[in-house]
N, C-alpha and C positions, 0 to 999 in steps of 0.2 A: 302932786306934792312928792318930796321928796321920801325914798323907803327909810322906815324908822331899825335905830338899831335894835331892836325887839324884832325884827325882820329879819335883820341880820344873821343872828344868832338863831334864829331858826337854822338858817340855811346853812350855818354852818357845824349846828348841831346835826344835818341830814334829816330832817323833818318833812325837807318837801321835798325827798326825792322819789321819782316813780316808782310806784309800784312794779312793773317790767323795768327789767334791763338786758339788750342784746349784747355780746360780746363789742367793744369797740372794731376789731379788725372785721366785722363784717357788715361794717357801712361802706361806703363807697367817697364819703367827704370828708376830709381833714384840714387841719391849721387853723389860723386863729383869725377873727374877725377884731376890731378896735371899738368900742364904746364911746364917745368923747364923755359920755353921763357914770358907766359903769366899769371901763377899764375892758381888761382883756374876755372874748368871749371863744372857747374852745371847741372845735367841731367835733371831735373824736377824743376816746379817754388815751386811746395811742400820743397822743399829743403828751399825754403829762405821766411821768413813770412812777409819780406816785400817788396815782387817782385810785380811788377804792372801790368807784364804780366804774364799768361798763356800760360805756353811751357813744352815741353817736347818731349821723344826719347820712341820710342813704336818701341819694338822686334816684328814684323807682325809674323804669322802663318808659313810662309816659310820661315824664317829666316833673311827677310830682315828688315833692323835697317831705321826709317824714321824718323822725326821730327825737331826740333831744339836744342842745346843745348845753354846754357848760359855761355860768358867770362867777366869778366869785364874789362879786357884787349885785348880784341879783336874782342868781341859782339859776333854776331848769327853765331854757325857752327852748320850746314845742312847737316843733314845724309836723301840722295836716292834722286831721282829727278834730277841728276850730269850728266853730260857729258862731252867729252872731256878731258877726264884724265890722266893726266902723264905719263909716264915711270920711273920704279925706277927695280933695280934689287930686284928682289924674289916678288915683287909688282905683282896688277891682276887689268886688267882696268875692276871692275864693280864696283856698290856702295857697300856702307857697308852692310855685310848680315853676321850672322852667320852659320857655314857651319860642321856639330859635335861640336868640341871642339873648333874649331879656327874661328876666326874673320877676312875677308879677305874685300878687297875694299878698297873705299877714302869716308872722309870727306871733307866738307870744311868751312873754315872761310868765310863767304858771303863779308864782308867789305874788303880782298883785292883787290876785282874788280877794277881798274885802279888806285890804290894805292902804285901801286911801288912793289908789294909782289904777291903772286901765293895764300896763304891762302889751300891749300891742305894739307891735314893729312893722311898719310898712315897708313892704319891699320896693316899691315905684310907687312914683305921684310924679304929680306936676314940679320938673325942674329935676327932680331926682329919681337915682332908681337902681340896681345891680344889675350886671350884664353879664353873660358866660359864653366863655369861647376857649376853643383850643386847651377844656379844661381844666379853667381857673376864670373863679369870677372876681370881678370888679365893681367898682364903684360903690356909693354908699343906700343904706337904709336908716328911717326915721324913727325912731320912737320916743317922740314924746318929751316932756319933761325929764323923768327920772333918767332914762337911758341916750337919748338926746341922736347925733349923727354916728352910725357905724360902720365904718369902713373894713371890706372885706378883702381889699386888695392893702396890706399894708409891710411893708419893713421892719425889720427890730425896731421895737422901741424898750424892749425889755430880754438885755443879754440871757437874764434868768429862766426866762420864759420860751424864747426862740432865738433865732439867729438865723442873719439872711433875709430871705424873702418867706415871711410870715404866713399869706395871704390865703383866703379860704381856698381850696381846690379841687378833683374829683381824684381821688387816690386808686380809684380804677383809670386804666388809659387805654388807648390804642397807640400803639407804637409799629414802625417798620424799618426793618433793616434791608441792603442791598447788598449781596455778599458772591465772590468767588472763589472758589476752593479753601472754605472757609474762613477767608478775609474779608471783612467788611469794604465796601466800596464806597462808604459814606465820609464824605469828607476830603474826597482824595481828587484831583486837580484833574489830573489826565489818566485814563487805563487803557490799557495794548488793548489793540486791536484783534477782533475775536472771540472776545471776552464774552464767556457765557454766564450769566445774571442769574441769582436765584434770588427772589423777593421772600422775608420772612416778616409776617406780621405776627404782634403778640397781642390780645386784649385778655383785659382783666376786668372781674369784676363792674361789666357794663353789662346789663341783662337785654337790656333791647336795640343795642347796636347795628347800624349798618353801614356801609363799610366797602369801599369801590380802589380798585389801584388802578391807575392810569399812565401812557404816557403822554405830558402836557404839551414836550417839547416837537418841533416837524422835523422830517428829515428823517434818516437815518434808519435802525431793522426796526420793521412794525411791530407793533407791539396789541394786542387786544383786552379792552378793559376787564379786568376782573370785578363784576360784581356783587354783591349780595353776603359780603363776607358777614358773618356774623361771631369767629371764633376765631383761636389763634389758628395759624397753618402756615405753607410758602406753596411756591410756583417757580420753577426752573423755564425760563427765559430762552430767547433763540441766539445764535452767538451776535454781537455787536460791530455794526461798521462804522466806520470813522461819521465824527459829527459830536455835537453838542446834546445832553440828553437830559431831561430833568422827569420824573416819575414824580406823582402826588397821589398821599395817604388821605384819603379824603371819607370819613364817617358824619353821620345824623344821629339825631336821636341816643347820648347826645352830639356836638358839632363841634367836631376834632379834624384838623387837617395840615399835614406835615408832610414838605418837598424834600427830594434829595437830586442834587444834579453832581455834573461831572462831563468830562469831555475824553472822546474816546480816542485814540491818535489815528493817524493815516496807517494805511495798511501796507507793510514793510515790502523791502522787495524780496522776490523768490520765487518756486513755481510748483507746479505739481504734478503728477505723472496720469494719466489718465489712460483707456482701452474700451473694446466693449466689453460688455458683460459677461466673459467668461467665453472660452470654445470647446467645439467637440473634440474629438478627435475617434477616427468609426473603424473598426477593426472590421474587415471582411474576409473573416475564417483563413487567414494566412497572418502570421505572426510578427509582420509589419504593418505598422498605422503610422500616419501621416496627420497630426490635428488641421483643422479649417487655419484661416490664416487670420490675425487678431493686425489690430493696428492701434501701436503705443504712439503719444504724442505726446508733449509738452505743453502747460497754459501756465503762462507768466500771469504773475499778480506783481502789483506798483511798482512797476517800470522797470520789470529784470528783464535782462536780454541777455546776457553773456551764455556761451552755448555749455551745453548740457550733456555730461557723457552718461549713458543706460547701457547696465551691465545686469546679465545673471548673475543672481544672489541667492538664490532659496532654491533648494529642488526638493522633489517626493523623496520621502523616505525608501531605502533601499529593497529592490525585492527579485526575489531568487531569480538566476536564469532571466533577468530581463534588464535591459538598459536603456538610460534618457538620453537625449540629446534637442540641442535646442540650433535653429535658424534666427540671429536677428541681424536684421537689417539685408536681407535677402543673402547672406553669407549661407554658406557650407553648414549641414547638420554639425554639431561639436559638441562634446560632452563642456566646453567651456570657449565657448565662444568671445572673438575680439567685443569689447565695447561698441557703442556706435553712440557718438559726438551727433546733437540736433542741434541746430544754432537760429537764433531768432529771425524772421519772425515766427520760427514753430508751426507754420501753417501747411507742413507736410510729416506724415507721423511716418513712424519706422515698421518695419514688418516683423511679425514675431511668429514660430511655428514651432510644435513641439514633433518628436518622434519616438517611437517606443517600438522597440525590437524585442522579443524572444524567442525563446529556443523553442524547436518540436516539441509539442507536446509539456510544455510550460504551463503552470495556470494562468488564462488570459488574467489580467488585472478589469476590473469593473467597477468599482470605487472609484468617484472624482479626486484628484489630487490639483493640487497647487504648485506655481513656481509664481518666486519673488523677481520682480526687476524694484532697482536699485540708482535712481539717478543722483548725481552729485555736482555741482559747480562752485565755482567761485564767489562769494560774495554772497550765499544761502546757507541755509541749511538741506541735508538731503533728504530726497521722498521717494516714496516706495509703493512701488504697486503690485497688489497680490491678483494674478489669473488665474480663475475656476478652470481646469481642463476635468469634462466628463466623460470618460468610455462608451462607445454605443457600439453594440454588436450588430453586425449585418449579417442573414446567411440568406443568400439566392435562393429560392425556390423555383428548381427546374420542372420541367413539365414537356412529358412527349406527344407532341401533336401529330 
């Protein structure tokens, strides 16, 4: 039967409200559910700014739903803590828990205890049921005569009360951004090529989350799943080559999952300057050295060919009584040597050597130093390559046989 207004006026006297009360901000559920029997039903006191208590419905780790919710027509319904529960066909006698996608169990309205009503809310039966996904659930629950169909996915129907998209939801999330030099990449059509990715995930207020990032899309720099995320953090990325790319935020427990795609453009044209890995150069106790001989070469990236002048740019810092001088492209030792022009296809590199003279009795140098080449063309940008030259001392050990 219908709740009498001697009911009412309890409820609105504050008569039946719990004994406990937790802060609203430390549930993890807000917004509002629809009554078709009772009117608006409030998941969190955050919902209403002039609520005098502190209440709310917190999603636990294993999926069960505990706290209180708010009616004005019908006061405290109390989700976990229940016993003694109905029978309804497709119904399941536990409390409310979520379980995957579906939401199974009973609430209840605390105030119809020896009121003439039962006050239960079936979350699923036969034909009906609430479902949660991508944190915010849907569809409806039953209670009954007084309370009747409740929809937990609902629109304004009351500008007073809310606006927008009303609907119950989990006010903890998992969220992920895709950012490069501190700009967001989300949302954004095409990014240069190159582009190095840093993944930032955020969660809130989900105590048993877990939580994987992937890349969904083929092709393109490999990428290796991050799993077992359980808290906010990021992950810097390998640089990006051309192709189509889309990454998925994908968590359980509860079941959150959010794509971000975007397309990465062709790799421009231009080139790079390359050698080995540094040379010696071997003083044998006379105050001339000659370094080993290096070989600089050019490698075009998407379709540069136009030819390439390499020049000295950097040299060692200056040092007493002693001088540099450089060989490239098999030319004359010179404290500043011509250029030398490579022209495509680049599949013969130039020759590079350093020299270092001093004076009797000079301090030999024994410290590695460096020299910069310097290439430049048309139609690029320039690039620049640093060679490690290291000193090695040799002195002969004679011996009279």
């Amino acid at each position: 039967m219908k709740h009498s207004s001697f009911l009412k006026a309890l409820i609105v006297l504050g008569f039946l409200v719990p004994s406990f009360a937790l802060a609203g901000s430390e549930h993890n559920m807000a917004g509002w559910a629809w009554s078709s029997g009772t009117g608006w039903v409030s998941f969190n006191s955050t919902n209403e700014p002039s609520a005098t208590a502190d209440y709310g419905v917190n999603m636990n780790g294993d999926g069960t739903l505990t706290g209180y919710a708010w009616s004005s027509g019908i006061g405290w319904i109390k989700f976990g803590g229940l016993s003694g529960f109905p029978s309804g066909n497709g119904t399941q006698a536990v409390n409310a828990q979520v379980n995957g996608n579906n939401v199974k169990g009973w609430a209840k309205a605390i105030a119809a205890d020896g009121n003439g009503w039962d006050g239960w809310i079936s979350l699923s039966g036969a034909g009906y049921g609430v479902k949660f996904s991508n944190g915010a659930f849907s569809g409806y629950a039953w209670g009954s005569a007084v309370i009747g169909w409740v929809q937990f996915d609902v629109s304004a129907q009351n500008p007073g009360v809310c606006t927008g998209n009303c609907g119950v939801i989990l006010s903890g999330g998992a969220t992920f951004d895709i950012q490069s030099n501190g700009a967001s990449l989300n949302g954004n059509n095409t990014v240069p090529y190159g582009t190095v990715p840093t993944f930032t995930w955020s969660i809130s207020n989900l105590p048993s989350v877990n939580c994987a990032l992937s890349k969904t899309s083929s092709g393109g720099t490999a990428f290796n799943t991050i799993s077992g995320i359980t808290s906010s953090g990021s992950s810097t990325g390998s640089p990006l080559i051309s192709g189509p790319y889309t990454f998925s935020f994908d968590c359980t427990n509860p079941t959150i999952s959010s794509q971000e795609s975007f397309t990465v453009a062709s790799q421009p044209a231009g080139f790079s300057i390359g050698s080995t890995e540094g040379i010696r150069i071997q003083f044998l106790g006379v105050p001339t050295a000659v370094s080993e001989q290096d070989s600089v070469f050019v490698t075009a990236t998407g379709g540069f060919s136009n030819p390439v002048t390499v020049s000295v740019t950097g040299f060692p810092a200056p040092v007493a009584s002693t001088t540099f001088s450089y060989s490239l492209g098999g030319g004359s030792f010179s404290s500043n040597p011509a250029p030398v022009v490579l022209t495509s296809p680049y599949n013969v590199g130039t020759s590079f050597k350093v020299r270092v003279v001093q004076q009797a009795n000079a301090p030999q140098i024994t410290e590695p130093f460096t020299v910069t080449l310097t290439g430049t063309a048309s139609g690029a940008s320039s690039a620049q390559k640093t060679i490690v030259v290291t000193p090695v001392t040799f002195n002969p050990l004679y011996q009279e046989h």
